[in-house]
C-alpha positions as CSV (number, residue, x, y, z in Angstrom):
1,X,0.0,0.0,0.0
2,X,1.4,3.5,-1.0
3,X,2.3,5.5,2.1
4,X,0.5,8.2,1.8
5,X,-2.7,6.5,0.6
6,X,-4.6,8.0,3.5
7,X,-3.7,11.6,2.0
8,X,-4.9,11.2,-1.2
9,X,-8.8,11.3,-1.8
10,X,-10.2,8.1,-3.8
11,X,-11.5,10.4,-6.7
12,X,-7.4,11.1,-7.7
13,X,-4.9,8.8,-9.0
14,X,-1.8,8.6,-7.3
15,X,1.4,9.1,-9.9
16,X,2.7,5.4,-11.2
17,X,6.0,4.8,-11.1
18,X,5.3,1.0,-11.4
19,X,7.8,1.5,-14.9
20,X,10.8,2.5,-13.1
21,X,12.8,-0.3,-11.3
22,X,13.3,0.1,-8.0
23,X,11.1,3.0,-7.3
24,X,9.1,4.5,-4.0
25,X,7.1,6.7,-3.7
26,X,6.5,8.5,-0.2
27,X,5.9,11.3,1.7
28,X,8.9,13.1,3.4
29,X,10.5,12.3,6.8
30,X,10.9,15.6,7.6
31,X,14.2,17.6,9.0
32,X,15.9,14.3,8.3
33,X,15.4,14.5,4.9
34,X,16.9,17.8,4.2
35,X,20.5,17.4,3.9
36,X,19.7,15.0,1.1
37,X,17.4,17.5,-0.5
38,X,19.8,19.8,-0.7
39,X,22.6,18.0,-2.4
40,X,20.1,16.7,-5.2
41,X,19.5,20.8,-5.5
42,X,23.3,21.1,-5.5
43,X,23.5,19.3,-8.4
44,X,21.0,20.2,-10.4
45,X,22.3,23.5,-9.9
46,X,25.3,22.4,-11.2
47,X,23.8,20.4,-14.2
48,X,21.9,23.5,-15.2
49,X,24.5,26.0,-15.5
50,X,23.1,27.8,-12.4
51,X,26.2,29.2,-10.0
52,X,23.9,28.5,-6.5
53,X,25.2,26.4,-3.6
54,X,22.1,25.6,-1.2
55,X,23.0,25.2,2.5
56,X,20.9,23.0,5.1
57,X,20.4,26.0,6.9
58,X,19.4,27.9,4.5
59,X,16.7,25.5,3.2
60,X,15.6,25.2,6.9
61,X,15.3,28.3,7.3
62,X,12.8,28.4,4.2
63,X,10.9,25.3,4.8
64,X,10.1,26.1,8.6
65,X,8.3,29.6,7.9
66,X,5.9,28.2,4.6
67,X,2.5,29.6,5.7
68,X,0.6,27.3,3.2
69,X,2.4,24.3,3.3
70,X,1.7,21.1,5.1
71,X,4.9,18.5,5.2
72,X,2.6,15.9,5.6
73,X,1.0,16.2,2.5
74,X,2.6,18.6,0.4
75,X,6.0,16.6,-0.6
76,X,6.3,13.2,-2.7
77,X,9.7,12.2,-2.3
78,X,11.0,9.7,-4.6
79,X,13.3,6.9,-3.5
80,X,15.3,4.1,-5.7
81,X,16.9,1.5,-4.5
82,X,16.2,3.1,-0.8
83,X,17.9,6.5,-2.4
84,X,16.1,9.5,-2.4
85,X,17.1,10.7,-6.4
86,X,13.6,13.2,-6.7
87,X,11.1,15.3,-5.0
88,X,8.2,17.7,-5.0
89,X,7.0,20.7,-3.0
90,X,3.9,22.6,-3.2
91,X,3.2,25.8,-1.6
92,X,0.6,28.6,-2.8
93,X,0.1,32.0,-2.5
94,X,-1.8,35.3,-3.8
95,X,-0.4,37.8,-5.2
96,X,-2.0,41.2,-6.2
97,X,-4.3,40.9,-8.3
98,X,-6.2,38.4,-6.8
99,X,-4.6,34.9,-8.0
100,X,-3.8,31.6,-6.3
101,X,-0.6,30.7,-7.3
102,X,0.5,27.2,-6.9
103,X,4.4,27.1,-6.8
104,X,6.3,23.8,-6.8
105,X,9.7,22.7,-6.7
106,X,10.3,19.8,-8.6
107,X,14.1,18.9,-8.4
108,X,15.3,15.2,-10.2
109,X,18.9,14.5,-9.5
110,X,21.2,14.8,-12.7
111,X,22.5,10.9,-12.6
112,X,18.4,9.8,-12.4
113,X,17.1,12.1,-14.6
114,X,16.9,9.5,-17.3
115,X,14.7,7.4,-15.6
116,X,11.6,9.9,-16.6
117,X,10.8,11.0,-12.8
118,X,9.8,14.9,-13.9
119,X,6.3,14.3,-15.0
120,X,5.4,12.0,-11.8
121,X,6.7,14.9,-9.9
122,X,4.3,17.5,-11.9
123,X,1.4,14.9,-11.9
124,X,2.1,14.7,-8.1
125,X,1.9,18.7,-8.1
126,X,-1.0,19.2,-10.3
127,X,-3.1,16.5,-8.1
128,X,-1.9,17.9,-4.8
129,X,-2.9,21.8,-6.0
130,X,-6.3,21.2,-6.7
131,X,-7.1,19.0,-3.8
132,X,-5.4,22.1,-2.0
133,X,-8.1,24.3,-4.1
134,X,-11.1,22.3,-3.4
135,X,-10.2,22.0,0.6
136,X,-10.1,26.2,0.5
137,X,-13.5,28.3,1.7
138,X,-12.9,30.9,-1.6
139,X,-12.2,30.0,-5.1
140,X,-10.1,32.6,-6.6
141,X,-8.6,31.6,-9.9
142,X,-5.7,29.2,-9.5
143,X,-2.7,28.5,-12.0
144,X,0.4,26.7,-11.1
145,X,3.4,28.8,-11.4
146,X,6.6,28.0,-12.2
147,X,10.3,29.4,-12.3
148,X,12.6,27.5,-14.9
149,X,16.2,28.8,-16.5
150,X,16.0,29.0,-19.9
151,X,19.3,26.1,-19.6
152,X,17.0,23.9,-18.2
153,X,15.8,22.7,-21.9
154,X,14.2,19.2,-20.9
155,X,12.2,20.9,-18.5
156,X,11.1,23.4,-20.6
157,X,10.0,21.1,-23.1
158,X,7.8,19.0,-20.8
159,X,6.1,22.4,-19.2
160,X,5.0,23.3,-23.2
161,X,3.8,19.2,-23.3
162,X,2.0,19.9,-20.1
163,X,0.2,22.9,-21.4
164,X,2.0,25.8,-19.6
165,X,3.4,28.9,-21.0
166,X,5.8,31.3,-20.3
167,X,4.1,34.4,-19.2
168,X,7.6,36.7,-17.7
169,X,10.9,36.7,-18.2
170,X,13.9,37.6,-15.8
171,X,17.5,38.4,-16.6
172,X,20.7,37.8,-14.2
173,X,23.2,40.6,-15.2
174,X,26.4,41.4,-13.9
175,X,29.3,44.1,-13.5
176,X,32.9,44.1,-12.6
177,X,33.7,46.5,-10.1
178,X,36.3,48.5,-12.4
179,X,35.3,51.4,-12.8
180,X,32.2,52.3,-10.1
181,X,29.9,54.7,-11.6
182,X,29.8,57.6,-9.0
183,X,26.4,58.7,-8.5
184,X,25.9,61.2,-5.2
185,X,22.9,60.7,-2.7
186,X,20.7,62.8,-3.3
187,X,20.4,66.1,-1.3
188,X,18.6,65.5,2.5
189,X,19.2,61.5,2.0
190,X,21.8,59.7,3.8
191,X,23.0,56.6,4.2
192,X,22.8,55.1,7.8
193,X,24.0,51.6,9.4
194,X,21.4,49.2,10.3
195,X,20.3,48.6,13.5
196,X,19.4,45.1,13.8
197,X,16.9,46.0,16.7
198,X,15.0,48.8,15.5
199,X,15.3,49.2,12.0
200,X,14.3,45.6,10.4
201,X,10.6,46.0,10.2
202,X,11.1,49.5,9.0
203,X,13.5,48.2,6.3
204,X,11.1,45.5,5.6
205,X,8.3,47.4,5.2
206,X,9.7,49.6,2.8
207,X,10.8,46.9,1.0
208,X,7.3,46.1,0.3
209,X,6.0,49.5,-0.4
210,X,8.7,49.5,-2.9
211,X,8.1,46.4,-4.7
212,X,3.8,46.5,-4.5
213,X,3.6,47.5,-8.2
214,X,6.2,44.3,-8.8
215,X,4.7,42.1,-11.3
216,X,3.8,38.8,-9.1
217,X,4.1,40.9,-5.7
218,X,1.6,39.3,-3.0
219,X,0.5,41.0,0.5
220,X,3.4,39.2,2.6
221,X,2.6,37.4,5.9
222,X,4.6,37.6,9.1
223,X,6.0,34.4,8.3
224,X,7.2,36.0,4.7
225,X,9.1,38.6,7.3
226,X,10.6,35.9,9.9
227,X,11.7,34.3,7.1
228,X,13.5,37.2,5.7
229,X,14.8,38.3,9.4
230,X,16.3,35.0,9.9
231,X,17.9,34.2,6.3
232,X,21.1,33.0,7.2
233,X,23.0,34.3,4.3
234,X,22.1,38.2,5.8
235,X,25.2,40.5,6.5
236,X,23.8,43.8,7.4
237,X,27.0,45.8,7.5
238,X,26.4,45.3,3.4
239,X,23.0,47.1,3.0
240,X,23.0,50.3,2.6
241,X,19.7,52.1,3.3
242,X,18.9,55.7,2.4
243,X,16.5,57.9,5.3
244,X,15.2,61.3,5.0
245,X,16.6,63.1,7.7
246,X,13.6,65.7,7.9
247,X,11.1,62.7,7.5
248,X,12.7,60.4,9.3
249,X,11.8,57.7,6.8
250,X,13.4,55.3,4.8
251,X,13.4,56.6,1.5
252,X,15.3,53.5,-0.5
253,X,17.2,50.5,0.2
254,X,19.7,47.8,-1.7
255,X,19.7,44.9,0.7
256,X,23.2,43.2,-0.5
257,X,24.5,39.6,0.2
258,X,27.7,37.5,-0.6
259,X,26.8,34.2,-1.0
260,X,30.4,32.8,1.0
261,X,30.0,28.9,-0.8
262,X,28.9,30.1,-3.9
263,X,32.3,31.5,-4.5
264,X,34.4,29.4,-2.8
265,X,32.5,26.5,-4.9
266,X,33.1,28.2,-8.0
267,X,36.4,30.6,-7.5
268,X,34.8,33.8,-8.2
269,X,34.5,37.1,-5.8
270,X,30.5,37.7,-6.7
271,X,28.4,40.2,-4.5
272,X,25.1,39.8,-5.0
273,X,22.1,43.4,-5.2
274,X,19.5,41.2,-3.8
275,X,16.9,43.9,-3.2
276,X,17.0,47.3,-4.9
277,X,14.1,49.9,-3.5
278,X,13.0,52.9,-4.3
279,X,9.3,54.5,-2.1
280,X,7.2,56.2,-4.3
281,X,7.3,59.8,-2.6
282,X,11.4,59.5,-3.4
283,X,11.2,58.2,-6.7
284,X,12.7,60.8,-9.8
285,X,15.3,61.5,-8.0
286,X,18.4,59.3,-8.9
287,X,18.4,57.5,-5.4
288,X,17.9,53.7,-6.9
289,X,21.4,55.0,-8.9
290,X,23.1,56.7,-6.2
291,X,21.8,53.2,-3.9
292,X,23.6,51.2,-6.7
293,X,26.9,53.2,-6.7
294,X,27.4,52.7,-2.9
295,X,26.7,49.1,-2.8
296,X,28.9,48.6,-5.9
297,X,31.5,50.3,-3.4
298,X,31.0,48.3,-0.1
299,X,31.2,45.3,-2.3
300,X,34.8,46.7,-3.4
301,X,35.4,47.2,0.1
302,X,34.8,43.3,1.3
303,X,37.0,42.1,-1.6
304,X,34.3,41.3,-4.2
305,X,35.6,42.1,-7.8
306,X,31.9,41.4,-10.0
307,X,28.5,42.5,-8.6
308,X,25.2,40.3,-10.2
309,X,21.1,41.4,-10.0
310,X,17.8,39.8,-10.8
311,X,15.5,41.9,-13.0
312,X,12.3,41.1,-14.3
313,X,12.6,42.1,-18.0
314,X,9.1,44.0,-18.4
315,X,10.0,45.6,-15.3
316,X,7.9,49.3,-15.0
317,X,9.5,51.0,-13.2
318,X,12.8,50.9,-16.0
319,X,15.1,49.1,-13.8
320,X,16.5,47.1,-16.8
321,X,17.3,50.5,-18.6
322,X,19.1,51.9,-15.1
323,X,21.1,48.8,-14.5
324,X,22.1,48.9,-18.3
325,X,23.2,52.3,-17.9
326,X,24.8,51.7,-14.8
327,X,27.3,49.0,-16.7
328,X,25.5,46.0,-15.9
329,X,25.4,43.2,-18.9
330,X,23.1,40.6,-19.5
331,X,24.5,37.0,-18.2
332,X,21.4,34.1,-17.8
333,X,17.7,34.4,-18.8
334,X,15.0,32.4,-16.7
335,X,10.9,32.4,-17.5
336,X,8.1,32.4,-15.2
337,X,5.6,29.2,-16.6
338,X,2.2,29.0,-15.6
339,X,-0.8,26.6,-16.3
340,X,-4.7,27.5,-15.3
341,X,-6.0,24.5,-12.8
342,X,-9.3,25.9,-12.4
């Protein structure tokens, strides 16, 4: 008898994997689980071209603040030969304008990924999202959503057979820290250190003010902000957040990590723009420049010889014209997929 019969209603089939020798199917076993979980990200990572190094903690960290997520039914994990090679994760939220989005991972080791385990994780998925959908009190319109790099060309492929479509597309881009464009703050902003104990929620709400006219932004959750607070790849001493001195308001923010085993794994000296923010009232101004010039900086300052940013492509706000101007070059391309499960 499957495992995790007793989740599944009768009315759904459970994913066969009767064809692949030595296959399991089961649910997760928790924390114990996780260090396994994150080599098969590792290499995936690694077979896809993508220059990410997961930690345990990290994926703890992310795993123990989902807000819509139950362990106990929202993972398959895929054993053979007693091996964990594959698994899938759902989650949902809503974003702005009113949608349930449905957001799995679905990671296949590289050495298993011949044995055809991808679709059984997406059926698995699918079947698990609109159970999730049919248990819920409201029924907003629901699509599965999910992130891909355009390197990951098998994957791809079975998304179009599957009947989803790419709907955004997001650049990585990068810039070597010879020469810094020098852009000044601008006049009655200044840059001040944060103070772990009385600036985070300030920080984070601006963040979110920021970002509201995102594409894909959702009302975030105390758990969303926990989970932020207690990243454990955060160095504060490498943001650098603008305040109005006569307001006393935060006007802007670039929240800025290095990510330590990413380049000791792959023998570069990358800094990472994580989060660049401008708030409306400041916007017009040149801050999200002068925000960029000074992070460019204190990542020259901690040794870092390349800076690299996310950026949605359609972004509206022209971010992909200011980091262009600022020096940055396009490096990897990643789409957005999404399927309607109404």
């Amino acid at each position: 008898m499957n495992p995790i019969s007793n989740l599944i209603s009768n009315d759904i089939a459970w994913p066969d994997a009767s064809a692949i020798p030595g296959a399991t199917l089961r649910h997760t076993l928790g924390e114990t689980d996780w260090p396994r979980m994150v080599e098969i990200i590792n290499a995936a990572h690694v077979a896809d071209g993508l220059e990410e190094v997961l930690s345990v903690e990290e994926k703890a960290n992310d795993l123990r603040h989902l807000e819509h997520f139950d362990p106990a039914a929202d993972v398959l994990c895929i054993d053979v030969n007693g091996l964990l090679v594959a698994f899938a994760k759902v989650e949902w939220r809503i974003d702005d304008e009113g949608n349930r989005l449905y957001d799995p991972d679905t990671v296949v080791h590289p050495d298993f990924r011949h044995l055809g385990l991808l679709p059984l994780l997406y059926e698995f998925s699918e079947m698990r999202a609109r159970q999730m959908a049919a248990a819920l009190p409201d029924r907003k319109p629901s699509q599965m959503s999910q992130w891909v790099p355009l390197s990951a060309q098998p994957q791809i492929v079975l998304l179009r057979d599957l009947g989803y479509a790419p709907v955004r597309y997001f650049y990585l881009m990068q810039h070597v820290l010879s020469p810094i464009p020098e852009v000044p703050m601008p006049a009655g902003l200044v840059l001040r250190p944060v103070d772990t104990a009385t600036h985070l929620r300030a920080i984070w709400d601006a963040k979110e003010e920021a970002f509201a006219d995102h594409w894909g932004h959702g009302q975030r959750s105390e758990a969303d902000f926990l989970a932020w607070r207690d990243n454990p790849t955060i160095e504060h001493d490498l943001w650098q957040v603008a305040w109005d001195e006569a307001a006393g308001e935060i006007a802007g923010l670039s929240v800025n990590t290095i990510f330590h085993a990413d380049n000791a794994h792959y023998g570069f000296k990358r800094g990472w723009i994580e989060t660049l923010g401008v708030r409306r009232k400041w916007r017009g101004r040149s801050l999200a420049k002068a925000l960029l010039s000074a992070s460019m900086h204190r990542m020259q300052a901690a040794g870092m010889t390349e800076v690299a940013l996310g950026v949605d492509a359609a972004n509206p706000t022209g971010a992909l014209q200011l980091y262009e101007n600022m020096g940055f070059r396009l490096y990897s391309e990643s789409a957005v997929w999404r399927k309607q499960i109404d």
